[in-house]
C-alpha positions as CSV (number, residue, x, y, z in Angstrom):
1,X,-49.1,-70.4,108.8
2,X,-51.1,-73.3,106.6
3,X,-52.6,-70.8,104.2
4,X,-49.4,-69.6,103.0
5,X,-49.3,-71.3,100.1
6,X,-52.6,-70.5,99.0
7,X,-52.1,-66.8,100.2
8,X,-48.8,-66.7,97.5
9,X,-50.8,-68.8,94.5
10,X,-53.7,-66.2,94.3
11,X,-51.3,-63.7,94.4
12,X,-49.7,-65.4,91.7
13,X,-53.0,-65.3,89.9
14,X,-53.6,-62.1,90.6
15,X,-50.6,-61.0,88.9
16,X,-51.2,-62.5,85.8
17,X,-55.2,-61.8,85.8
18,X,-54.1,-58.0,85.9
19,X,-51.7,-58.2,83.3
20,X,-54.2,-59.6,81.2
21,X,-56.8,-56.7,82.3
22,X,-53.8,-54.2,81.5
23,X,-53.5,-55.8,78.0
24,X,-57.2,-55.9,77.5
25,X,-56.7,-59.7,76.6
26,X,-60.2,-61.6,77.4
27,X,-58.4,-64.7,79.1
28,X,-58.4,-62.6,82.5
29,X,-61.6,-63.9,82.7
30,X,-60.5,-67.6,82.4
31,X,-58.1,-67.0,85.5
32,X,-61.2,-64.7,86.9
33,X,-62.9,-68.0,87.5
34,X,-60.2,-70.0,89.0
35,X,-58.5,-67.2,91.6
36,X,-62.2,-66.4,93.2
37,X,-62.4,-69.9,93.7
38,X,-59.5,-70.3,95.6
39,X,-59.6,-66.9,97.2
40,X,-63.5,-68.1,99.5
41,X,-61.3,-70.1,101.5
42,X,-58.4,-68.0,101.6
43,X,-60.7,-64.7,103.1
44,X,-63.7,-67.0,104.7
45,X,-60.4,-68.4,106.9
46,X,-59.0,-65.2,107.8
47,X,-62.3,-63.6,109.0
48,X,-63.2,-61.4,105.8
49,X,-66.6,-63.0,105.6
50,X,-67.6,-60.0,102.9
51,X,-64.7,-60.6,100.5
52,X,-65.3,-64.3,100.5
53,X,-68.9,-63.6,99.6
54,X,-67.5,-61.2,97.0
55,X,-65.2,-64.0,95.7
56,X,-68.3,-66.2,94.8
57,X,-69.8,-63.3,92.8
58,X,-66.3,-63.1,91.0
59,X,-66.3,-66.6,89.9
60,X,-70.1,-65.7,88.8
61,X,-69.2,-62.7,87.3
62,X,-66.3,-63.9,85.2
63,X,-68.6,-66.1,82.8
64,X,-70.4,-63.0,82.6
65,X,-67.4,-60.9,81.8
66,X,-66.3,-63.5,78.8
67,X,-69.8,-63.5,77.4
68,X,-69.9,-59.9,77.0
69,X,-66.4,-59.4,75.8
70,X,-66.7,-62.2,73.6
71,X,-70.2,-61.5,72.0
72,X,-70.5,-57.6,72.9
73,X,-74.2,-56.9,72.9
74,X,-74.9,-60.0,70.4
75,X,-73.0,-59.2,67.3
76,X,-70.8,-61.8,67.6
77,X,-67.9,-59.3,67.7
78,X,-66.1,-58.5,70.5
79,X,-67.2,-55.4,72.7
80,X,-65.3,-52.4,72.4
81,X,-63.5,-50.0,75.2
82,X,-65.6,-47.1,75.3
83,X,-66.1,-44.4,78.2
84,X,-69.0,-45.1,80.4
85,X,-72.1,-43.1,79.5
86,X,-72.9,-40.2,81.5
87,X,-76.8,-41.7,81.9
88,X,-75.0,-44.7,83.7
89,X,-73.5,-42.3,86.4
90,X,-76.4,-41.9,88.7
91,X,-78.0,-45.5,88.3
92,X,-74.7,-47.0,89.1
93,X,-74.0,-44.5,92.7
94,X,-77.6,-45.4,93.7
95,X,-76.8,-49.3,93.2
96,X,-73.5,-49.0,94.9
97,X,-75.1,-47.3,97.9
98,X,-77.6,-49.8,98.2
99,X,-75.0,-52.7,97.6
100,X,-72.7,-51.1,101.1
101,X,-75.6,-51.0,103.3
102,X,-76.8,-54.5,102.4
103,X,-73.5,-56.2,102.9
104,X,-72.8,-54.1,106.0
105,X,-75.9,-55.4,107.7
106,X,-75.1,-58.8,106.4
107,X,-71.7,-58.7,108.0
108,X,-73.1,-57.4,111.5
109,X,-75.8,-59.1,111.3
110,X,-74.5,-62.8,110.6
111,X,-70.9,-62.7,110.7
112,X,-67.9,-61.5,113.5
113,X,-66.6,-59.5,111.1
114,X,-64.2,-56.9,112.8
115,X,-64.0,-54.5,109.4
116,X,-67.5,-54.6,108.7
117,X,-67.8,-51.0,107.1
118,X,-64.5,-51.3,104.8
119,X,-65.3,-55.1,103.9
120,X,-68.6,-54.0,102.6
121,X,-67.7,-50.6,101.0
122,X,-64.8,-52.7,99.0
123,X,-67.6,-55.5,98.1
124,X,-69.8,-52.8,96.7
125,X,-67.4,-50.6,95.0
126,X,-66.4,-54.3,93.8
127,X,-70.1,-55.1,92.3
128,X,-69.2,-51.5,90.2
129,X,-66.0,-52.1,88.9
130,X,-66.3,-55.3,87.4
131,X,-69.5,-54.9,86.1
132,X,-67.7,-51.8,84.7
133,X,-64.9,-54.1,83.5
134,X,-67.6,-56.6,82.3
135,X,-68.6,-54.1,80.1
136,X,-65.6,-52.3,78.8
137,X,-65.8,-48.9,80.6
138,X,-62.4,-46.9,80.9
139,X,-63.8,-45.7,84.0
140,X,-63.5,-49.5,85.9
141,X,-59.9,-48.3,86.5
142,X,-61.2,-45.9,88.8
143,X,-63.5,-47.9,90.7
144,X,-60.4,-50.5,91.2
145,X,-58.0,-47.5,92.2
146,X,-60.3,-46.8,95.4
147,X,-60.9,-50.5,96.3
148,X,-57.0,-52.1,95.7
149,X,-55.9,-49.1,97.6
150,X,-58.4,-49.8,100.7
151,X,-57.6,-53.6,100.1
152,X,-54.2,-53.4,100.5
153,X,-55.0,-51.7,104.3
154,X,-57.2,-54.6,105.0
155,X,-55.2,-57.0,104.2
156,X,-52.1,-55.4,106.0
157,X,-54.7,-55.6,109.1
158,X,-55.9,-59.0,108.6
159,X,-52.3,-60.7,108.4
160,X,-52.2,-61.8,104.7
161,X,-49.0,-60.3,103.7
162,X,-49.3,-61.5,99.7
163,X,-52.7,-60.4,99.0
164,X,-51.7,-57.2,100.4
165,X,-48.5,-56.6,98.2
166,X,-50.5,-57.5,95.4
167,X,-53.1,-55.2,95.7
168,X,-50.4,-52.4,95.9
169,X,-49.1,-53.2,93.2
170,X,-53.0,-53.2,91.4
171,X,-52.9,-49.7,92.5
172,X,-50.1,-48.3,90.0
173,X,-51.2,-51.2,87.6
174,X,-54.7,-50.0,87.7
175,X,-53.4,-46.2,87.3
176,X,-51.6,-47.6,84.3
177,X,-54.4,-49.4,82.9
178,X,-56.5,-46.3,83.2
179,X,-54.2,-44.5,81.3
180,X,-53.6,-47.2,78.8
181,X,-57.8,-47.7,77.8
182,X,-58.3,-43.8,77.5
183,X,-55.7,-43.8,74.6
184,X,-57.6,-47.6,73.2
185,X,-60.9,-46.1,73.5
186,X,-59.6,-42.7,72.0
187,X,-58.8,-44.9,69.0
188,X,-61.2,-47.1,68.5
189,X,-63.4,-44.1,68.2
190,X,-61.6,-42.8,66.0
């Protein structure tokens, strides 16, 4: 297959964009522009018309992401882990919700997608977890638990082998990380 190469070189990306997010280390978001970018051909060619759209937002969302960890909330110091507030909880299900439906009737609506309910549940659960990230919640670990592991099945299904490895591995990485930012949070409280 021609995409091959691109298939391995995001997952190549991939690698080292979680390591970084295991480490906490603020160039993820530097490789968080350039593996989006690569990856709206990569799922656009294979069909996954949702996760291609979801790959623009990533390149969006990854000058975001440096922004906030850079400058946290305008201190000019960087943002801190913390635990994300219990007020956020509810706000962030309701958005969620919405986010699903919308790109489900997107992807019926405009595009052949044959996965339409789990390319759009992963795309919304997406939207959460790295505006979680963006902001330094422990609980983004979560959110990427639930959508590597669903992920990993899609790509299995759609034939792009790499992307799918990879996204197993983000599921024990992401299990890690969660453990890892509960004891950084824990002391930076502290």
């Amino acid at each position: 297959m021609t995409l091959d190469w691109l298939d391995i070189l995001t997952t190549i990306l991939g690698l080292i964009y979680i390591w970084l997010e295991y480490r906490a280390h603020i160039a993820l978001w530097v490789i968080g522009i350039i593996m989006p970018a690569l990856d709206i051909y990569l799922y656009w060619s294979h069909g996954l018309y949702g996760d291609s759209g979801m790959a623009c937002y990533y390149t969006a969302a990854a000058i975001y992401g440096y922004i906030a960890w850079k400058w946290g909330k305008g201190e000019k110091k960087e943002l801190p882990i913390t635990h994300m507030p219990l007020h956020r909880y509810l706000p962030t299900l309701a958005f969620f919700l919405v986010a699903w439906g919308a790109t489900y009737y997107v992807l019926i609506t405009w595009t052949n997608s044959t996965v339409p309910v789990l390319d759009s549940f992963t795309n919304a659960l997406s939207f959460v977890g790295l505006w979680a990230l963006a902001r330094k919640y422990v609980e983004q670990w979560l959110f990427w638990i639930v959508v590597d592991v669903v992920c990993t099945f899609l790509y299995i299904q759609k034939g792009i082998p790499f992307k799918a490895m990879l996204y197993g591995l983000y599921v024990m990485i992401a299990i890690a990380g969660y453990q890892k930012w509960k004891k950084m949070a824990k002391t930076q409280e502290a």
